[in-house]
N, C-alpha and C positions, 0 to 999 in steps of 0.2 A: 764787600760783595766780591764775586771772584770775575766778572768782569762787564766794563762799561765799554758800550757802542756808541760810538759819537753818529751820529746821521741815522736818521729812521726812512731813510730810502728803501728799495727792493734790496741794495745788496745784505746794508742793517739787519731789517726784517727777517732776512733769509736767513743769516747769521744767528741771529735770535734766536730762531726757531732751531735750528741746527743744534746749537748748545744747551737748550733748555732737552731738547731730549736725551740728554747727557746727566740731566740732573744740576748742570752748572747752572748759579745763579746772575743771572743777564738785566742791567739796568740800561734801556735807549734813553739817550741822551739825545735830542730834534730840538734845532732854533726856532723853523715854522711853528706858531701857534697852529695853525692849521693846516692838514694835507693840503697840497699844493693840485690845483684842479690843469695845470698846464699838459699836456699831451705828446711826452718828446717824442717816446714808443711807440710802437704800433703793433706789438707782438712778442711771444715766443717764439725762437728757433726748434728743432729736432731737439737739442742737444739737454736745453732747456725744458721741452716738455719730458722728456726723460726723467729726468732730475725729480719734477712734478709728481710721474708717477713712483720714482722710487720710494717716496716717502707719501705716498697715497692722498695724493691734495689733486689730483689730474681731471677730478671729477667736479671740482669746485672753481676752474680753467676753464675747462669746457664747455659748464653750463654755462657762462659769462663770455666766452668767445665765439668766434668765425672760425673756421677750418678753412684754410685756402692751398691752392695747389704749393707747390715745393718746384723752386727755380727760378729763374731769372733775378738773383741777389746781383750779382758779379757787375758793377759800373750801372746796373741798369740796364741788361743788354737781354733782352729776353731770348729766354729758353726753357724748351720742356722741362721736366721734372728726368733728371737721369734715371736711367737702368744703374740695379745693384743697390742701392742705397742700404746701408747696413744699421737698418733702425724700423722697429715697428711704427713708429711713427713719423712717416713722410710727408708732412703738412707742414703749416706755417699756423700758428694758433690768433690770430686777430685777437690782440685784445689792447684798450686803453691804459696808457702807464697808470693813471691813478685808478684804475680798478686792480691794477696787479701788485700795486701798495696795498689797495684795503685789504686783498686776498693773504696776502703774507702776514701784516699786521694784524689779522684775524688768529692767522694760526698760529702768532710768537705768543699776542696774549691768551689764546688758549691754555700754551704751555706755560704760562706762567711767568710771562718776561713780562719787568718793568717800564713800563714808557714813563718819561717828563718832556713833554712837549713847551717851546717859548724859552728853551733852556738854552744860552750860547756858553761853548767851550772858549777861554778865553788864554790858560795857562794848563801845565800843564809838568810835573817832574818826578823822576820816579826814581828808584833805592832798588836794593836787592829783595827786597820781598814785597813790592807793589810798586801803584803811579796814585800821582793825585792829581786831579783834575780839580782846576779851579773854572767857576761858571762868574759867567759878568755882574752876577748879584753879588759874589762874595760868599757863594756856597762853597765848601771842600768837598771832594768826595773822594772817597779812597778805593782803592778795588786790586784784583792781583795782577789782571791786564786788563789792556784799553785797546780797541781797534778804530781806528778813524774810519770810517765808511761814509763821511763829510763830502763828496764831491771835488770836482776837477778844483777846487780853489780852497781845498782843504786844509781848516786850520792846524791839525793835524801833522800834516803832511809840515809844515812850516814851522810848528814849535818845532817839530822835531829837529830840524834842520836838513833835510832829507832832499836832496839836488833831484831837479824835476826835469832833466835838459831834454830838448827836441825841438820844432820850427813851430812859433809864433803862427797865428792865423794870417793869410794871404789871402781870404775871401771871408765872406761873411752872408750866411742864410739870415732871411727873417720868415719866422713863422708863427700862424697865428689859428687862430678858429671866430669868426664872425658870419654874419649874413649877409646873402645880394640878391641882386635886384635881377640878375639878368636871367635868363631862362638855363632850365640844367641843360639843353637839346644847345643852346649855344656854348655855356659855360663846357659843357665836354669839349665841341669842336675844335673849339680854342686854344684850350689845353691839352688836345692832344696834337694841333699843329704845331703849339711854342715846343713844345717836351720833343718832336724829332729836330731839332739842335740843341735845346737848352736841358740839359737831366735834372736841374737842380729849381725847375717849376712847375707847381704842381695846384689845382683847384679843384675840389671834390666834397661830395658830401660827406658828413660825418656824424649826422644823424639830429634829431629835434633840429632841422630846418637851417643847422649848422655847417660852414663849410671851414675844413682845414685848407689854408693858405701859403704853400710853401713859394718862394719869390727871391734870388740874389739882393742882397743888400748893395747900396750904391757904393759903399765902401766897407770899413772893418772898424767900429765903433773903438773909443776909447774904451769905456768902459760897459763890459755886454751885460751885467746885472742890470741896467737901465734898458727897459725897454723899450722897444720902439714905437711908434706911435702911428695911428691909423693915418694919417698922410704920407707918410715914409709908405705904406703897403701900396697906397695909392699912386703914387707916384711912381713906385718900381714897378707897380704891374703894368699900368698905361706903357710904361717904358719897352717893355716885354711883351705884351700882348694886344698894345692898341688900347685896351681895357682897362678900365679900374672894375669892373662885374658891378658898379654898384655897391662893391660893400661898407658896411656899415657895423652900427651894434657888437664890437669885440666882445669874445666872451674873453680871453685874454692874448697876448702877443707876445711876443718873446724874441731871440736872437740868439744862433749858435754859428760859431767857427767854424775853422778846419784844422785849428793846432793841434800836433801832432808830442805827447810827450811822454815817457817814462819814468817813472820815481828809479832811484837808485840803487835802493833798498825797499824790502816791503816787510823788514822788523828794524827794529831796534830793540834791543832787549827787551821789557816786556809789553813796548808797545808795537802792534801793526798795520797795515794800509790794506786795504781794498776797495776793488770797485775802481770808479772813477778818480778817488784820493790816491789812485795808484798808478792809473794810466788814462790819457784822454787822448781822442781820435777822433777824424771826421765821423760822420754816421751814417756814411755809406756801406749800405747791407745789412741796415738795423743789428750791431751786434755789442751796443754798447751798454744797455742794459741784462743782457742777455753774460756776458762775460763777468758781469759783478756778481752776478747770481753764482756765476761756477766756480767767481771767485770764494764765494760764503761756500759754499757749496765744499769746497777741497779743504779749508782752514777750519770750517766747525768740529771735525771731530779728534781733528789733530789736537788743536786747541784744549778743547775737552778732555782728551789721554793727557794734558800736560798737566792739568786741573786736578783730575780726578788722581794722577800718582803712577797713570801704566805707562804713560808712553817711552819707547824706546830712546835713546841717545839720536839727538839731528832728525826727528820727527818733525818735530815744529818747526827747522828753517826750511822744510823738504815743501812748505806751504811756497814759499819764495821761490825755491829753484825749480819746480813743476810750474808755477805760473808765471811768473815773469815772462820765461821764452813765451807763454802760448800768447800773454798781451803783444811781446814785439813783434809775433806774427800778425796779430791783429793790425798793429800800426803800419805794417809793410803791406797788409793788401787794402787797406783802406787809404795809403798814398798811393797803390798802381790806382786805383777805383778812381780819384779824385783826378789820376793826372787822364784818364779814359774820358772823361767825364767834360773836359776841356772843350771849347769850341773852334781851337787852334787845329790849323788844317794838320802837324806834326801828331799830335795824341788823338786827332779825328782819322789819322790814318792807319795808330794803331790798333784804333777800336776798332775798326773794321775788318782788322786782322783777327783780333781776340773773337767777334763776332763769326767769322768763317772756324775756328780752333774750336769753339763752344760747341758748334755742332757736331765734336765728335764726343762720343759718350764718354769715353775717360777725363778726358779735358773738363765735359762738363759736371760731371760727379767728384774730381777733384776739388773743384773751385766751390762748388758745393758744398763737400764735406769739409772743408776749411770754413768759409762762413758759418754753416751751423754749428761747428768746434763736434762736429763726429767724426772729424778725423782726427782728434787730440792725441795723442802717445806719449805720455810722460816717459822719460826716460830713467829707469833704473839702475845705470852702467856705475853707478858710484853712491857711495855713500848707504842711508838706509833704503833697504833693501836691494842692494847690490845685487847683480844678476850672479855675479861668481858664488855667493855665498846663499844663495837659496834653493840650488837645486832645480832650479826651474830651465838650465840648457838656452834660456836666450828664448824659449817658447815667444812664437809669433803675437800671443794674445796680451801678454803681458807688458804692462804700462797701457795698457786701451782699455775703456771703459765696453762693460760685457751688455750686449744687446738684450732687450726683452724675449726670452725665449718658454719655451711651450715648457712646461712641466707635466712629468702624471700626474702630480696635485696639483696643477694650474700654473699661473706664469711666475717666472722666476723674481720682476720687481716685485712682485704681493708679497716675497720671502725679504725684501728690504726697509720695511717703514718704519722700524725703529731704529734706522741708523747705527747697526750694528753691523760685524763682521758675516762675512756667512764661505763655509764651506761647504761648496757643491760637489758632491762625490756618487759618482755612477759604479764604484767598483766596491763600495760597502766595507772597503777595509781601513778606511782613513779614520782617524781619531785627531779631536782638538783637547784632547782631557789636560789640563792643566789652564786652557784661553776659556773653558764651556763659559765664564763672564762676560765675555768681549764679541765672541765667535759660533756661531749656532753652527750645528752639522745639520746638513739633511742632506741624506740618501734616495738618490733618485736615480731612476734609469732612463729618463726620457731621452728623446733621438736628438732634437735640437742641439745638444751639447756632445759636441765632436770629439772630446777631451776627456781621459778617465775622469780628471778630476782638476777643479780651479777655485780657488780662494781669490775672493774678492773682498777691496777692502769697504769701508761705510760709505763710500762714496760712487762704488760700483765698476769703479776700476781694477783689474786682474792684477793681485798681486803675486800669483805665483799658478804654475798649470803644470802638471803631471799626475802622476800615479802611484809615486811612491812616499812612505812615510819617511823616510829621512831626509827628501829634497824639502816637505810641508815641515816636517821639523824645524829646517834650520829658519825658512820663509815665515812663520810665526813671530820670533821673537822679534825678528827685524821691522815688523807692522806693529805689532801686537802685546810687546814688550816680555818682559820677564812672566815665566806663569804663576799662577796663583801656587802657593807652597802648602796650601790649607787640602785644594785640588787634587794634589798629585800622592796628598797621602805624610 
């Protein structure tokens, strides 16, 4: 097969689905016999429903979600929703992680991806024309690449031997979903007295009579795959709130850190990492599921051009060096978040600094657009697609993913859902004749787009902006690869 997914989490699925639209044939390889009914998530960010709608699934979101305002991610420190935000969708999408698994795994097996669920990766070695992955029964399987999308303890990540360095957990949440006893008119009170000192407890409903339970752990377990057990919640919370609420009847429990770490690499020849198998962080600001997604998100179609025979030279590590930086940003505002978040009079006084800075619109539309990753800018200055060699002058737009914008034929994501290239051209004189496989033209003159004309790649990021044919010339082959010979005549 031309390639196997170790983990059928949202990043997997996402993945999946990514490459099957490519034609590539995709086997998910999942330990869990069964989807996992635990609750880490709680949402899509902006950046994330984007993505949603550019491949037209936003409608199968949002009939399963909440819409909620947009802002106060940053430590927990509430704030409006900034002026300016450069995204048609300025909300927070409420939705349950394991309905955002079934949504994905809907639409990979649509497209025709394999699952084997109960299946553990065990080994794993690979030659210049594939890997093979050996499973704990003593199955082989062979295929051209492998992505580990296995999670922060990914085996993966460890055959490979692939250095994961950064700081061990120094606290430890326990969270859960069960039922209480005590009234919801107390259970708020409560919890909204503990939450102005403590950011990291939390008791609320979460629907069929169910409440999610977020609480400090007494300490930082040995081992967190064990989890923790209804008198641990008890205990912590009396500790914290006076209260135990009464609860009782877990539907399940669980236990997450705050380690903070990096993989080294996110290929190794023909195997790769993402997701959580690549970077793991506290999960302040909900952005850990959320970043696996953009992780699939950037890598499926690169991947796919390596598959299929088009892609350019340094395509496929361009997957590693566009994400890598945007995870160490993640792990950098998710340690300022965590040290805000302190109850030590020193980071209690810086947050109350960052709370007076937030109330100014810039400040808080930065911090904003960092959590939601809409403020991403891949860097082009080297390698494929170099700024020198595209013609594009260093254009402000490029390396940024292009916002949902008005069309005369409607919006510009509805021109995205096959995961192709697409050149936007308002001046009618541009030509892709040689990519018309890879790269759709359409001509349009709507207002929304400030710009003769911008090439965006499958993933919605602006690979090049101008208005002449030889800057798009040269910007072509560096995404796009060599043209079709059959094409050009």
């Amino acid at each position: 097969m031309d390639v196997i997914v170790v983990g059928g989490g949202p990043t997997g699925m996402m993945l999946a689905g990514e490459l099957r639209l490519h034609g590539v044939d995709v086997l998910v390889l999942e330990r869990d016999a069964e989807p996992t009914e635990v609750v880490r998530s709680l949402g899509l960010h902006a950046r994330s429903i984007e993505v949603m709608d550019q491949r037209g699934l936003l409608e199968r979101f949002t009939e399963h979600g909440r819409q909620y305002p947009i802002g106060g991610f940053f430590a927990g420190i509430a704030a409006p929703a900034p002026e300016g935000l450069d995204t048609a969708h300025p909300y927070v999408l409420g939705l349950p992680q394991p309905v955002t698994d079934r949504l994905l795994t809907e639409r990979a097996v649509e497209l025709g991806t394999g699952i084997r669920r109960g299946c553990e990766l065990v080994g794993l070695a690979q030659d210049e024309d594939g890997v093979t992955a050996e499973l704990a029964d003593g199955t082989l399987l062979r295929s051209r690449y492998l992505v580990g999308c296995d999670g922060g303890r990914s085996t993966v990540r460890k055959l490979l031997g692939v250095g994961f360095p950064g700081e061990p957990s120094r606290v430890e949440t326990l969270l859960g979903e069960m039922e209480v006893t005590t009234s919801p008119e107390t259970v708020a009170a409560v919890t909204a007295e503990v939450r102005e000192t403590e950011k990291r407890f939390g008791v609320g409903p979460s629907g069929d009579g169910v409440h999610r339970v977020v609480v400090p752990a007494e300490g930082v377990a040995e081992d967190r795959a064990v989890p923790p057990t209804l008198e641990e919640f008890r205990r912590q919370l009396t500790k914290y709130a006076g209260t135990d609420f009464g609860v009782h009847s877990p539907r399940w429990l669980s236990r997450f850190g705050d380690a903070t770490r990096l993989a080294e690499r996110y290929r190794v020849d023909r195997v790769l990492l993402a997701g959580d198998a690549a970077h793991v962080h506290p999960p302040t600001g909900g952005q850990g599921l959320n970043l696996g997604i953009q992780d699939a998100f950037n890598l499926g179609w690169k991947l796919a051009a390596e598959i299929n025979g088009w892609a350019p030279e340094g395509l496929l590590d361009s997957y590693g060096t566009e994400r890598r930086p945007v995870a160490a940003d993640v792990l950098d505002n998710t340690r300022a978040q965590m040290e805000l978040m302190s109850t030590e009079p020193g980071p209690q006084a810086v947050r109350r600094l960052m709370t007076q800075l937030i109330g100014c619109n810039e400040v808080n539309r930065f911090l904003t657009e960092k959590i939601t990753a809409l403020g991403v800018r891949y860097d082009f200055s080297g390698g494929v697609g170099d700024a020198e060699n595209t013609g594009d002058g260093g254009h402000e737009l490029v390396g940024r993913r292009m916002r949902d914008i008005g069309l005369t034929r409607g919006r510009l994501y509805g021109l995205l859902h096959d995961g192709r290239g697409l050149l936007l051209d308002r001046t009618g004189r541009l030509s892709v004749e040689g990519w018309a496989d890879r790269v759709d033209l359409v001509v349009d003159t709507g207002e929304e787009l400030d710009v003769p004309a911008v090439l965006l790649r499958p993933d919605g990021h602006v690979a090049w902006a101008g208005g002449d044919q030889r800057g798009l010339a040269a910007a072509l082959p560096r995404w796009f690869g060599a043209p079709d010979p059959a094409a050009l005549g």
